[in-house]
C-alpha positions as CSV (number, residue, x, y, z in Angstrom):
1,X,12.9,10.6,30.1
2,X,14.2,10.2,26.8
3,X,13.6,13.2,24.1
4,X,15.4,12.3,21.0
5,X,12.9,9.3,19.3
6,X,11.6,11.1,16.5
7,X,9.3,8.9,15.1
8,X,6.1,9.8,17.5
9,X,2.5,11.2,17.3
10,X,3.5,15.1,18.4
11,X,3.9,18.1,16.3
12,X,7.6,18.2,14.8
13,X,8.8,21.2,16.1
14,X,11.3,22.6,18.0
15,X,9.1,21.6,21.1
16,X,8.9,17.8,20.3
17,X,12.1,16.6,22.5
18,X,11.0,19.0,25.5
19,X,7.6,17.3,25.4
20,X,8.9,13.9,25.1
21,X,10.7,14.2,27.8
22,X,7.8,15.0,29.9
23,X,6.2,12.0,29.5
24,X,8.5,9.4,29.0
25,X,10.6,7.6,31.5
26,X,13.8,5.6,31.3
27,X,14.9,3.2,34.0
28,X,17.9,0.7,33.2
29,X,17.1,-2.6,34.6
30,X,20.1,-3.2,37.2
31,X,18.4,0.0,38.6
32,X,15.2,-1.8,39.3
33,X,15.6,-2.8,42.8
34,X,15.9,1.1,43.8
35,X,13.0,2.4,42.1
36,X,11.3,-0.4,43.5
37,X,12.0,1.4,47.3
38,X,9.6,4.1,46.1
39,X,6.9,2.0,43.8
40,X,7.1,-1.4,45.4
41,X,4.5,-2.7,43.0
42,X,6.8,-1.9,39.6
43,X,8.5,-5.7,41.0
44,X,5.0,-7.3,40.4
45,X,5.2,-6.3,37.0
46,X,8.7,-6.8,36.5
47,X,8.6,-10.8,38.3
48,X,5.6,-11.4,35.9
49,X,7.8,-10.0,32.6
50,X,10.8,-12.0,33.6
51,X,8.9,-15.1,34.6
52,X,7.3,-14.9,31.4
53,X,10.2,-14.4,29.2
54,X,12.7,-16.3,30.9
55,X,15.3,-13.2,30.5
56,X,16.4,-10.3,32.7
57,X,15.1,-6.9,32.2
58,X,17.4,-4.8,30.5
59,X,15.5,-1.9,30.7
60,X,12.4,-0.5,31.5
61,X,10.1,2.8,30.0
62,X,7.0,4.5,31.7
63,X,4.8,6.3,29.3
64,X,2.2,8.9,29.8
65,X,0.5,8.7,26.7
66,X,-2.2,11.1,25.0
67,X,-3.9,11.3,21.5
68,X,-5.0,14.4,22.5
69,X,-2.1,15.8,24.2
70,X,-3.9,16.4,27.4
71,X,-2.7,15.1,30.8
72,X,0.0,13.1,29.0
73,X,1.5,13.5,25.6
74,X,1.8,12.3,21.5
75,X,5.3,11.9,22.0
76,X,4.8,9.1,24.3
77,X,3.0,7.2,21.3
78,X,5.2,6.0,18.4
79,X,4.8,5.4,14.6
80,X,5.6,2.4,13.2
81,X,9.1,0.8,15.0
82,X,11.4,-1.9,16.2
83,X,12.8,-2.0,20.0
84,X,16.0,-3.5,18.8
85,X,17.6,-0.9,18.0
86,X,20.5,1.4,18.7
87,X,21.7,1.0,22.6
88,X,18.7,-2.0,23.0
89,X,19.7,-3.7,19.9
90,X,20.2,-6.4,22.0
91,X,16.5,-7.1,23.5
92,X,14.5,-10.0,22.6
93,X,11.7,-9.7,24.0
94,X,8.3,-6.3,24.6
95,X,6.6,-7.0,27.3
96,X,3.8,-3.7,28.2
97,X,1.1,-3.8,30.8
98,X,-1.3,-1.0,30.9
99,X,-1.1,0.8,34.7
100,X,-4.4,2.9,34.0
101,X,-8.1,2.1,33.5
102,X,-7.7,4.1,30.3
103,X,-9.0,3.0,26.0
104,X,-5.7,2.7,24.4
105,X,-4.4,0.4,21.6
106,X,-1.5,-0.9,20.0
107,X,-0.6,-2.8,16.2
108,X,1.9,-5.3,15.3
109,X,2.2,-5.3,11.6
110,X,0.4,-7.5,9.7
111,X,-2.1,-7.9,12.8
112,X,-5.2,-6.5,14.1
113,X,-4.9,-3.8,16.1
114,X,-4.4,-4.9,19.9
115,X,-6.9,-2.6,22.4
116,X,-5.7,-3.1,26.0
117,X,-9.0,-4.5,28.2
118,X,-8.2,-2.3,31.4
119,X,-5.5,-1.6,34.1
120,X,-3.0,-4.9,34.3
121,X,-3.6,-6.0,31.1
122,X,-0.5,-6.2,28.9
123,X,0.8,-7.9,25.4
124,X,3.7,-9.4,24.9
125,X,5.9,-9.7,21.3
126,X,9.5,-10.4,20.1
127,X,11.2,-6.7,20.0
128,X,12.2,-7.6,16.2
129,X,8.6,-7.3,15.3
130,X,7.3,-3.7,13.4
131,X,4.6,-2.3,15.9
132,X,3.1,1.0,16.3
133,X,0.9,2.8,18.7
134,X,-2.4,3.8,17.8
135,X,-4.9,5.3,20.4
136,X,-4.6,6.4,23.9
137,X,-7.2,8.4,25.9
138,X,-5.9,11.2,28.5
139,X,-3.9,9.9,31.3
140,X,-2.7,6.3,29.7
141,X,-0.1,5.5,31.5
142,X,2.1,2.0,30.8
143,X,5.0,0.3,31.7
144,X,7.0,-1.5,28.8
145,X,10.1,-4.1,29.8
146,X,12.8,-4.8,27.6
């Protein structure tokens, strides 16, 4: 996983990368076909973003997200952001679907927030756009294409 976004919902200790780590996974996209060996359903979601968008994946990040910090962690959900920036400076396009039946939410700025209705169901947005994450009940896990 990745432990060096600062900008998320845990404590800001000395802790806060260790954690994010935890619960936070990084896959590049050309990697896609490999993972798919293990989880041969991550290519349903993957097909669906790509159809979508017209675009390959560049990358890809699993999140197991908690409000609580139970059975997955803050430091999986993220204040308010771009995913533009840095090494993905060149994505165009979020696309996240939810894996889990889990209550959890999301806000692009200037909009409502955005409350995922159940396993599969996803939002999509151009990268550029300020978003956030608000709420996520234990156990949330998604899976968020760039």
């Amino acid at each position: 996983g990745f432990s060096t976004y600062e900008n998320n919902h845990g404590p800001k200790d000395d802790g806060n990368s260790l954690r994010q780590r935890k619960c936070t996974t990084s896959i590049p996209g050309k990697d896609l076909e490999f993972v798919s060996k293990a989880i041969p359903e991550i290519l349903n979601f993957a097909e669906l973003a790509e159809d979508f968008s017209g675009m390959e994946i560049f990358c890809l990040d699993i999140l197991r997200q908690s409000s609580s910090g139970n059975d997955g962690g803050k430091e999986a959900l993220f204040g308010w952001h771009v995913d533009n920036e840095g090494e993905r400076r060149n994505v165009c396009l979020s696309v996240i679907f939810l894996l889990t039946p889990h209550k959890t939410s999301m806000q692009i700025r200037g909009f409502q927030e955005f409350v995922y209705q159940g396993a599969g169901a996803g939002v999509a947005f151009v990268s550029k756009m300020v978003h956030r994450s608000c709420y996520a009940e234990d156990s949330t896990m998604k899976i968020a294409f760039f």
